[in-house]
N, C-alpha and C positions, 0 to 999 in steps of 0.2 A: 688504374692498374691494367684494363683491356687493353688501353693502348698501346702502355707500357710493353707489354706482350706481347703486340703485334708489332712493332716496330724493330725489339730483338729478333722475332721471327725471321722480319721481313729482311735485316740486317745479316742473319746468317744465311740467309737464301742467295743475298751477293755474294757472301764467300763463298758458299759452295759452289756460284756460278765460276766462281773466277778460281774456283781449285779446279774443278771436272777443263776450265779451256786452256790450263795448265797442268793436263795429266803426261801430255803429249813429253813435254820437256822435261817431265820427273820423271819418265822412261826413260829418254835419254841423256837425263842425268845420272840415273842411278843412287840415288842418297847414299853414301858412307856409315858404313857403321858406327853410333857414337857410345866413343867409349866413357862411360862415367867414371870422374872422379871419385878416390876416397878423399870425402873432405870429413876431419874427425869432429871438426865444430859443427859440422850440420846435424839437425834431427834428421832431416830426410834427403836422400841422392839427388841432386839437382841434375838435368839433362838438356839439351841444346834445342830440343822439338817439343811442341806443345803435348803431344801426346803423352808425354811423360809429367805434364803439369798438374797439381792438385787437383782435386776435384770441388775445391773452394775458389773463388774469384782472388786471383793472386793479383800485386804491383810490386814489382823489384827494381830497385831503384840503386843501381850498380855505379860504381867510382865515375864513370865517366858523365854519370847524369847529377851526379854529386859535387866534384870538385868545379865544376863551373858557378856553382855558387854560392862558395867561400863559404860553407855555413861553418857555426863554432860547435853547435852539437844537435840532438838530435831534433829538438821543436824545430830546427829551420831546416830537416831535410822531410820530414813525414809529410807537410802539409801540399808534397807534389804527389802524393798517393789518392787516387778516386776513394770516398769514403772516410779520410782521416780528417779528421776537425781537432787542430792544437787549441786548446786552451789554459789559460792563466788563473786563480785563484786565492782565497786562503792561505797562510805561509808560501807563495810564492813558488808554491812545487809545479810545476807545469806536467799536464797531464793528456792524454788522446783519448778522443769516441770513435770508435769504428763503426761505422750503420749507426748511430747515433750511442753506445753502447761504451759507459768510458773504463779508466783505468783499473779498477775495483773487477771488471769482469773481462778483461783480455790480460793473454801472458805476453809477456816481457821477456824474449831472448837475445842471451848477449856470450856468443860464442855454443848455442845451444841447451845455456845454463837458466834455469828460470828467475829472474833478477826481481822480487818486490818485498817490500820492508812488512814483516807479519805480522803486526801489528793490526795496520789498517788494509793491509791486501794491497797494497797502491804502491804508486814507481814514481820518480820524478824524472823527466826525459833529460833535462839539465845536464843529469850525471851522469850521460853515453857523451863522450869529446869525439866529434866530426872527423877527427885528425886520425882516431882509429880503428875509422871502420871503413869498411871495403864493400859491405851490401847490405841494403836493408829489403827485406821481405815483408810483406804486407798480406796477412792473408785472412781473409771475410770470411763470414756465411760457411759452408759444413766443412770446419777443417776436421786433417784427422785422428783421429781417436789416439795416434803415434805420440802427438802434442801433449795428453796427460790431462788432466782435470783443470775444470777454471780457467778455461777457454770458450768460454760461453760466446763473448763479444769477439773474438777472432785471435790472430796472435800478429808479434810485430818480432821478426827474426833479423835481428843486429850479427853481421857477423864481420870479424876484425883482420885488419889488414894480414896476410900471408905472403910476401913476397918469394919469388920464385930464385931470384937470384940477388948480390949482394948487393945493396943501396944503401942510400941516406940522401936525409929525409930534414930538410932546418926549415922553419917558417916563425916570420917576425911581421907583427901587424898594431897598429894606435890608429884609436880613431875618437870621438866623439865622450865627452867628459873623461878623458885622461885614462879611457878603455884600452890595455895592452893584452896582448898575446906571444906567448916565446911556446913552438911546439918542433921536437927533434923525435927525429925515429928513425929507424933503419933494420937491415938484415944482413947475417953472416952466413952463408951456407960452407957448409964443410960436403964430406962424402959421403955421411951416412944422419947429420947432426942439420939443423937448422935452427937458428934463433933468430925472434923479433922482437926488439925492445920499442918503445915509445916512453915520452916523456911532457907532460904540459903545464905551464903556467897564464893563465888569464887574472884579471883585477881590473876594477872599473871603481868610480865613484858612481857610479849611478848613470840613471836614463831621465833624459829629457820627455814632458809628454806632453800636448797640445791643450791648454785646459781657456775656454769660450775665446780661442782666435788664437793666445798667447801662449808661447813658447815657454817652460819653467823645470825647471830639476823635482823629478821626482822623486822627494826625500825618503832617505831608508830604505836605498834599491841598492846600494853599494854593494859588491862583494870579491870575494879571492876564492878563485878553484887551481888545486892542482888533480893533476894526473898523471899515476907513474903505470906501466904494465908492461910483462915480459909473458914471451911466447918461448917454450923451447921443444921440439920435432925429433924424434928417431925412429926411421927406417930401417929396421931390423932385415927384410928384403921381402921377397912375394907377394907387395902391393898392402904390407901391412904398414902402419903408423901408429906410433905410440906416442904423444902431447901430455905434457905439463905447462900449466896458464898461472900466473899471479897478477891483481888488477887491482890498485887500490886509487881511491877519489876521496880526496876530504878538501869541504867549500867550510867555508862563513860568510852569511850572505844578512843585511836588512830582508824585513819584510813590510812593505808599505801601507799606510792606515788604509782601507775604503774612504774612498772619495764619497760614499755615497750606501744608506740602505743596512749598513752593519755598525756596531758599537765600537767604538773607537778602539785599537791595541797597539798597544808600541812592544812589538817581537824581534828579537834578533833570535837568528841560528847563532850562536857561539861556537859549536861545534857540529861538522855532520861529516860523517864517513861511513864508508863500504870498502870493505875487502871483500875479494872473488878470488878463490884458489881453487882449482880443479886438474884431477889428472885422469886419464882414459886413454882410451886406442880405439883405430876401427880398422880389421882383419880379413881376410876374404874366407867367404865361410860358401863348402862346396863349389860347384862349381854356376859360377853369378850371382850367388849371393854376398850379403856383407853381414857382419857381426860389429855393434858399435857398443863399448862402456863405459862408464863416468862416474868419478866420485867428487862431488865439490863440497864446498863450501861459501856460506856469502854469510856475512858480519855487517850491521849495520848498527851505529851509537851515532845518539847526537842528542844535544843538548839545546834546549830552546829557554831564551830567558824572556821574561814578562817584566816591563817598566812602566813607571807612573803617569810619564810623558812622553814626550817627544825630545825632552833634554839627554835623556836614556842613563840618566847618572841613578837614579832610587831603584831598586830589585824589588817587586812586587814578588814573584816566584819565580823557581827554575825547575823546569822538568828534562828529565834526562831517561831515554831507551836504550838501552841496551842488549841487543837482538841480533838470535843467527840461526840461519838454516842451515842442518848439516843433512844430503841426500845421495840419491844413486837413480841412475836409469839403464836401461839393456836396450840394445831395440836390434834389431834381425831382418830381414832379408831371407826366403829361399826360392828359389824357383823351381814350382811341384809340375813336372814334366815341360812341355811346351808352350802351356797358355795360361797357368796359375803362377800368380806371385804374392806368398803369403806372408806378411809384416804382421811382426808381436813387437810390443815393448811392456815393459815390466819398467816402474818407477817408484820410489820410497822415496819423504821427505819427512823432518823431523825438525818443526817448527819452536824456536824457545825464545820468548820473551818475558825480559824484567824491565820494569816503570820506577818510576818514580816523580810521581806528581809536584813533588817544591821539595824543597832541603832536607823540609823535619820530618816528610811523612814517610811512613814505610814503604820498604820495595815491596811491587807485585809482583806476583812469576803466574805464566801462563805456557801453556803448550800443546801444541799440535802434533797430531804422526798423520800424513798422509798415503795411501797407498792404492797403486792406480794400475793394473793389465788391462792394453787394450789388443786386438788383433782384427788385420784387416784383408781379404782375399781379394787380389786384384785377380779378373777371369775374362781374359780375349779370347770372343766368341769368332772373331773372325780380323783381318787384317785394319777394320774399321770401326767397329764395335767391342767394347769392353765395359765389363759390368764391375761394381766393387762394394761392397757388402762387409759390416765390421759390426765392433762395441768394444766401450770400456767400461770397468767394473772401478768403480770409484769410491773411496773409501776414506772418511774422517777418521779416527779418533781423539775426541773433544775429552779436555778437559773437566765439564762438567756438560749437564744434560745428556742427551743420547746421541749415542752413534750414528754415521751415517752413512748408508751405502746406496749406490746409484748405477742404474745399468744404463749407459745411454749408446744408442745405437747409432748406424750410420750405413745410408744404403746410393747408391750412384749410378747409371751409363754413360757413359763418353762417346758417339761419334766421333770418327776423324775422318774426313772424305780425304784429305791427303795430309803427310807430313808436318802440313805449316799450321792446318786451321783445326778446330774440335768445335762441339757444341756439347754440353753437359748438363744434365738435371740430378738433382742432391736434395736429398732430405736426411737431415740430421738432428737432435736432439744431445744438448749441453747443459749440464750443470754445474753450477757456482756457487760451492762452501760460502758459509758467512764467515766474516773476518772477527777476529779475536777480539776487535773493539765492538763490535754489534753485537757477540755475547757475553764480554764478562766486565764490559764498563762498566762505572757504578749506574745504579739505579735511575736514578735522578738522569743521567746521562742515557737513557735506552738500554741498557745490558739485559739481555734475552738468554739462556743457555738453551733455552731449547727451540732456539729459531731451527726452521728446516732449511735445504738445499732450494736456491731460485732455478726451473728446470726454463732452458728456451729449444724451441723446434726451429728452425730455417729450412726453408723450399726454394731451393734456387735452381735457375733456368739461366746458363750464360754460353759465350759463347768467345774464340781465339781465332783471330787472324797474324798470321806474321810471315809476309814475303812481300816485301817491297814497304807497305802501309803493317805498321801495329794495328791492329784492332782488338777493343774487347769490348765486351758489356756483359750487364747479367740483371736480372729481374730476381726480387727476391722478397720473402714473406718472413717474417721473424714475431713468433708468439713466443712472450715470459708470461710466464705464473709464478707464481708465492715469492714476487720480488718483497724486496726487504725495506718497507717503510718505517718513519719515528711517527707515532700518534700517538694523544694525550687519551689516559685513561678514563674511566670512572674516579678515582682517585686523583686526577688532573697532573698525574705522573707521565712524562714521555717513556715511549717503551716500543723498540723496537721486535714490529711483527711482519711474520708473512703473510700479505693482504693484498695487495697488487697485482693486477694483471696489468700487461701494457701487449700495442700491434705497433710494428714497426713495418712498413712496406716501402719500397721504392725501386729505382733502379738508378743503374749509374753505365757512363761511358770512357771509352780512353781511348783515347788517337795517339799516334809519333807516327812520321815520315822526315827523312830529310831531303834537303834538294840543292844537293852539292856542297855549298860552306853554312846553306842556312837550314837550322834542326828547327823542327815546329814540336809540342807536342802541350795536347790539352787534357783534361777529364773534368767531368760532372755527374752529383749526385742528386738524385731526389730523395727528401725522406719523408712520408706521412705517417707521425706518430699519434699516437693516441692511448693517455691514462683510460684502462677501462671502468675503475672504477668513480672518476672523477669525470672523465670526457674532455678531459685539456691535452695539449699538448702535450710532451715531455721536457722538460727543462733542459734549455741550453743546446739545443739541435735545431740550427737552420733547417727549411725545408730543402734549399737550395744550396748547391756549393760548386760554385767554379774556378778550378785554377787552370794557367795556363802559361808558356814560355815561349821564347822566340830566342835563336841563339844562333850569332854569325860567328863563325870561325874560319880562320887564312893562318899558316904556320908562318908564313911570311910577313903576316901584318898582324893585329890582332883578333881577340875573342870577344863579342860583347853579348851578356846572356841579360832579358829581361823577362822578369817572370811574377807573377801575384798571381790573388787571391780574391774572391768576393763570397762572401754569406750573408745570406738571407737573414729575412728578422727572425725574432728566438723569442721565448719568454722563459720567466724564472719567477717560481712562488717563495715570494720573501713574507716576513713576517707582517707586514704593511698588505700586501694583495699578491696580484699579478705586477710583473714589472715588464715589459715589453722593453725589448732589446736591438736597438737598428740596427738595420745593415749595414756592411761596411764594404769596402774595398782598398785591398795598400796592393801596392806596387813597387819594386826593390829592381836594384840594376847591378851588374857589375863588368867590369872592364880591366884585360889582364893584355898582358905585352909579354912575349917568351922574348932573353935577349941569352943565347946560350944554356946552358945550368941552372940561370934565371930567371924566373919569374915575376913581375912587380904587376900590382892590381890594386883597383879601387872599387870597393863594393856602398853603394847609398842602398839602405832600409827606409821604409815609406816615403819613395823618392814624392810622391807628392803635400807630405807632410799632413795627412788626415787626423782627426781625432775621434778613433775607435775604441770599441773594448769588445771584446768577444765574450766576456762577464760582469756583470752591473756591479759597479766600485772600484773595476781596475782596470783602469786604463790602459791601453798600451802601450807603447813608445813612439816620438815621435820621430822624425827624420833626423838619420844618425849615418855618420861615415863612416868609413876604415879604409886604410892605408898600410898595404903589406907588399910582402917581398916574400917569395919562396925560391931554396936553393935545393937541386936535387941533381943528384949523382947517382949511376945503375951500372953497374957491370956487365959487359958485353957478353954475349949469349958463349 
């Protein structure tokens, strides 16, 4: 980790070299004032200069770093983020670790909504469609207090197409076991109105996967997603906006046996959906501040059945959820004379879920209320230094056992020697509720009601370049306590307790530069974990993780973007021992031709045809094609 620290050191010491022999030209340039957008789906005002950026280790990963590679949803756009490790699973829900940290302790936003099933605390990336989103934020290590509870592990901010003016939007793609896609979308702007609709259908029979050399169908991957969602906008006038959203996804999909290490299941989803309805506005409040509010709703049912075999004809059981959160958030903006800028947000949710384990047993009802004020003082001590200092007051009320409330803090400086580059140090402290199934499973299953809150501290040291060369990095320290293990009692009962400590340490980097038609851009993670009470590793976190892309573009000729992935070995405590888990490496390509309005492209996934898993029993897929065509029309400015 010394090194670690010297190397970012030594790495912001370039930039500052090369901001102070570029002061001369930022005279006479003069930077422009930037004006910030109201955008009503963001939590927080996004701005064009690093100075304005979190004081967490951000990766934004914007349409234009997107659409070049065809992805269908969200697993195949996060794993170009330093720090995001996709992985595969049990029921097939596909999930992210941030700094090794996965989906159970990061939030999930999707137009600034917080999107996870409450049940288990958890998201499946599957159910964000590529086709509708326009940005994803990525952000680590000490976010802010703004973001709300249960952002322990970072947050991952989806936000959805908004066009400016009027379009449309048709894309048609088959590729590889009779896998199609039909996705239409567009916008109407009127004078004071704006609406975006979108609309998708995907279906596959399944994925091929490489099992000792040979190539074979891997059965009970099948499935059919649609996806419908409408945006609608009103500009009342003085830089106000008022938005009403409706989103809804409903899949059936197989879930494939383990190859390996688990007891055999033959699972189909028969049903899974989410609706998202949310209405709000964000207002201009005095003079530069903003005033943003929101009231949603997210609905989430599905029904999972249980068969004898692999024939899938005999019903062993069917359990079916039936679950929704209805909440609200404020958040503010004001600026207290010339060099304070004080942000509050105020959040309520109100978690309800009913079960039912197979046909004959009775429904369970379970329910959460959350409730979360944080405020944060941003304070420019001078044109190059700025301090930021907060907390939020975090608040369960559990259905059974005690209450829970959490003050977690959050303190920061920023250096900026000029406009383009920062250097920042953050110490933060996060905590993360236990989810509805860790206290009130049955018994036999772990159910704890009086599990406590997992608290983590993060110490980070990172640092922004961006004029000519992207650069970033950051070094960082991440201590959990009273994380949430399942251990067999005295009575050789499982029962989930808070027992655990774990260290997370590492650091990571990110490059982009382009050079004329060819974009380069790469990042790498280090992570050294450590169970402190066992001394192992953490399951399922490479130490290692590099991705990387190469991408030529001619408007005249074509685009070819090539881009993968490699992670390190891993290990995973199964019932049998430790399972050590290889490294792997895929590689994926794609290649697009503009011919007017259209678009025609060919994307290969693990163009080398590898046989990996990124978790022990499931495999991943092996070398798959697609063949599409996009048709797009925009109205002239």
């Amino acid at each position: 980790m010394k090194k670690a620290f010297v190397a970012i050191l030594c790495l912001f010491l370039f930039v500052s070299f090369l901001a102070a022999e570029e002061e001369s030209a930022e005279k006479k340039d003069k930077e422009k004032e930037v004006v910030l957008p109201m955008i009503t789906e963001s939590v927080t005002v996004s701005a064009k200069v690093p100075r304005e950026l979190p004081y967490a280790a951000t990766s934004e990963l914007k349409l234009d770093k997107i659409e070049p590679i065809k992805p269908k949803d969200l697993t195949e756009i996060l794993p170009s983020a330093p720090g995001a490790y996709v992985s595969s699973g049990a029921k097939s829900e596909w999930g992210v670790k941030l700094r090794g940290l996965g989906t159970n302790r990061i939030t999930l936003l999707y137009d600034g909504i917080p999107i996870y099933e409450p049940y288990y605390n958890s998201f499946d990336l599957k159910a964000i469609a590529a086709d509708q989103i326009e940005s994803v934020k990525v952000l680590k290590g000490a976010t802010s207090v703004l973001y709300g509870p249960n952002a322990m592990g970072g947050v991952v901010d989806v936000l959805s197409r908004r066009p400016a003016r009027n379009q449309f939007n048709l894309r048609l793609d088959y590729g590889t076991r009779q896998t199609y896609g039909v996705y239409a979308g567009g916008a109407l702007r009127g004078r004071n109105l704006l609406f975006t609709g979108s609309a998708s259908r995907e279906a596959s029979d399944g994925f091929n996967w490489v099992n000792a050399g040979e190539t074979e169908l891997r059965k009970n991957t099948d499935y059919e997603r649609t996806n419908v969602g409408g945006k609608l906008y009103y500009y009342p006038g003085n830089g106000a906006e008022i938005m009403g959203e409706v989103n809804y996804y409903q899949s059936e999909y197989g879930i494939p046996t383990a190859t390996d290490f688990y007891k055999k299941q033959y699972w189909r989803f028969r049903d899974w959906q989410r609706l998202l309805a949310n209405v709000g506005g964000s207002f201009p409040l005095f003079a530069g501040g903003y005033l943003k509010a929101r009231l949603y709703y997210v609905k989430h049912y599905n029904v999972l059945d249980a068969y004898k075999n692999d024939q899938f004809q005999q019903l062993t059981w069917e359990s079916t959820y039936d679950n929704y959160a209805l909440g609200a958030f404020v958040l503010g903006m004001v600026p207290l004379g010339g060099r304070h800028q004080l942000h509050a947000s105020a959040s309520y949710r109100d978690d309800d879920v009913s079960t039912q384990s197979s046909l004959t047993a009775p429904w369970e009802h379970y329910e959460h209320k959350t409730l979360s004020l944080g405020v944060e003082d941003h304070f420019r001590l001078s044109d190059k230094v700025e301090l930021m200092a907060g907390a939020s007051l975090d608040h369960l009320n559990k259905q059974d056992g005690e209450n829970q409330t959490t003050l977690n803090p959050i303190l920061g400086v920023k250096f900026n020697p000029s406009p383009w580059s920062d250097l920042h140090l953050t110490f933060s402290q996060k905590s993360r509720f236990p989810s509805m199934k860790n206290l009130y499973s049955l018994p036999e299953n772990g159910g704890n009601p009086d599990l406590r809150d997992e608290i983590g501290t993060t110490l980070e040291l990172g640092f922004t370049y961006d004029r000519g060369w992207f650069l970033s990095g950051a070094v960082f320290h991440n201590r959990i306590r009273d994380m949430i293990e399942s251990r067999i009692n005295a009575d050789f009962i499982k029962q989930n307790i808070n027992v655990a400590k774990a260290l997370i340490s590492g650091f990571e980097l990110e490059a982009r530069k382009a050079f004329g038609p060819v974009a380069l851009a790469a990042g790498f993670t280090y992570l050294d974990t450590e169970n402190r009470e066992s001394g192992d590793r953490l399951d399922l976190i490479p130490a290692a993780q590099l991705n990387a892309s190469v991408r030529f573009s001619r408007a005249d000729l074509f685009s070819l973007t090539v881009w993968g992935l490699y992670a390190s070995d891993s290990i995973y405590h199964s019932n049998a021992g430790i399972v050590e888990v290889d490294p792997y490496a895929v590689v994926n390509a794609a290649l697009e031709r503009a011919f007017g309005p259209v678009t025609v492209y060919l994307k290969v996934e693990n163009l080398l045809d590898n046989e990996y898993w990124s978790e022990p029993g499931w495999p991943m897929k092996a070398r798959t094609v697609t063949a599409g065509a996009r048709f797009f029309i925009e109205a002239k400015k």
